[in-house]
C-alpha positions as CSV (number, residue, x, y, z in Angstrom):
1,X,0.0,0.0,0.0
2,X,1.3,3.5,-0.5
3,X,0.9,6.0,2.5
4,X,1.6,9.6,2.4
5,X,2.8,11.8,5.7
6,X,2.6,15.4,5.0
7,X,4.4,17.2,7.3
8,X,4.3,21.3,8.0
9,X,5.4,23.6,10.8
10,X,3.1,24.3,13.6
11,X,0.7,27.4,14.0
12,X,2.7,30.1,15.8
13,X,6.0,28.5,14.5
14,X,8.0,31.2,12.6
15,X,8.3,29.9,8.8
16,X,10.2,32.2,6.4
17,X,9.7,30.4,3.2
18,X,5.8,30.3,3.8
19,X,5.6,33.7,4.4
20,X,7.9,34.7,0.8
21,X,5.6,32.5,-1.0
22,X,2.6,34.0,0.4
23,X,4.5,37.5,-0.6
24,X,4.9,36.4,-3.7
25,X,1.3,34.8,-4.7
26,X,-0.1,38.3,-3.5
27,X,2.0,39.8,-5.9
28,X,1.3,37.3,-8.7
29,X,-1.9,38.5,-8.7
30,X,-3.8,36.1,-5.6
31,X,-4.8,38.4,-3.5
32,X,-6.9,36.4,-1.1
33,X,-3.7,34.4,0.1
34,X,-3.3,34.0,3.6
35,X,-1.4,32.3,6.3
36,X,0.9,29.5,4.1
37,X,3.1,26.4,5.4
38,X,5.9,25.5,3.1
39,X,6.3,21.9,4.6
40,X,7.3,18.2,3.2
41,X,5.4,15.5,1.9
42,X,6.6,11.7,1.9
43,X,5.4,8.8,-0.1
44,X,5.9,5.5,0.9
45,X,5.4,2.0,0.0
46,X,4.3,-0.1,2.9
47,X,3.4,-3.7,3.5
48,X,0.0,-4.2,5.6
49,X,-2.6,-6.2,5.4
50,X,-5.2,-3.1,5.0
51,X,-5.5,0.6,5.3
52,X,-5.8,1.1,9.1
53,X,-2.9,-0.8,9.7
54,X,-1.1,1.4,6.9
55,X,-1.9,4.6,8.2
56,X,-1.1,3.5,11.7
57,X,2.7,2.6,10.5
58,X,2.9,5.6,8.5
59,X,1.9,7.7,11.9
60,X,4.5,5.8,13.4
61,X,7.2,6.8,10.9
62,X,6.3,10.3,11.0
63,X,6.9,10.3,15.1
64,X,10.1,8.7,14.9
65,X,11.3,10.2,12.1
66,X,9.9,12.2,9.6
67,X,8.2,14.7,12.0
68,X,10.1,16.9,14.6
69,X,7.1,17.2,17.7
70,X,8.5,20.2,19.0
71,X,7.6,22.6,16.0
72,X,6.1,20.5,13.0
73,X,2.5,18.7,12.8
74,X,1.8,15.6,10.4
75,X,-1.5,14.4,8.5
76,X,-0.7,10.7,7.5
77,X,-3.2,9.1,5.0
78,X,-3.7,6.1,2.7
79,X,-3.3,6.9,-0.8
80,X,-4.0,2.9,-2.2
């Protein structure tokens, strides 16, 4: 199954490179951008017998790796 952990800074965590894109979407011509996270997303292949159990290793991964608790937040899903 693939999984996918996406994995962005917390609210009320300074992030520079959100806040130049956000600049620079505004003056693209979007100006109804707001707050943006610039954060990572990771795709992985897993083995597990169905979806919950997927999800649950990919939440694991993202605890003990991919994800720093202190000042980042992760969404893990199941992609297929």
């Amino acid at each position: 199954m693939k999984v996918q952990v996406t994995v962005v800074p917390k609210s009320g965590v300074l992030d520079p490179q959100g806040k130049a894109i956000a600049g620079a979407l505004t003056r693209l011509g979007f100006p109804g951008v707001g707050d943006v996270r610039a954060g990572k997303v990771f795709r992985v292949d897993v083995e597990a017998k169905d979806a919950e159990e997927a999800k649950a290793l990919a939440g694991q991964m993202a605890e003990k790796l991919l994800c720093n608790p202190v000042i980042e937040e992760f969404e893990a899903e199941v992609l297929g």
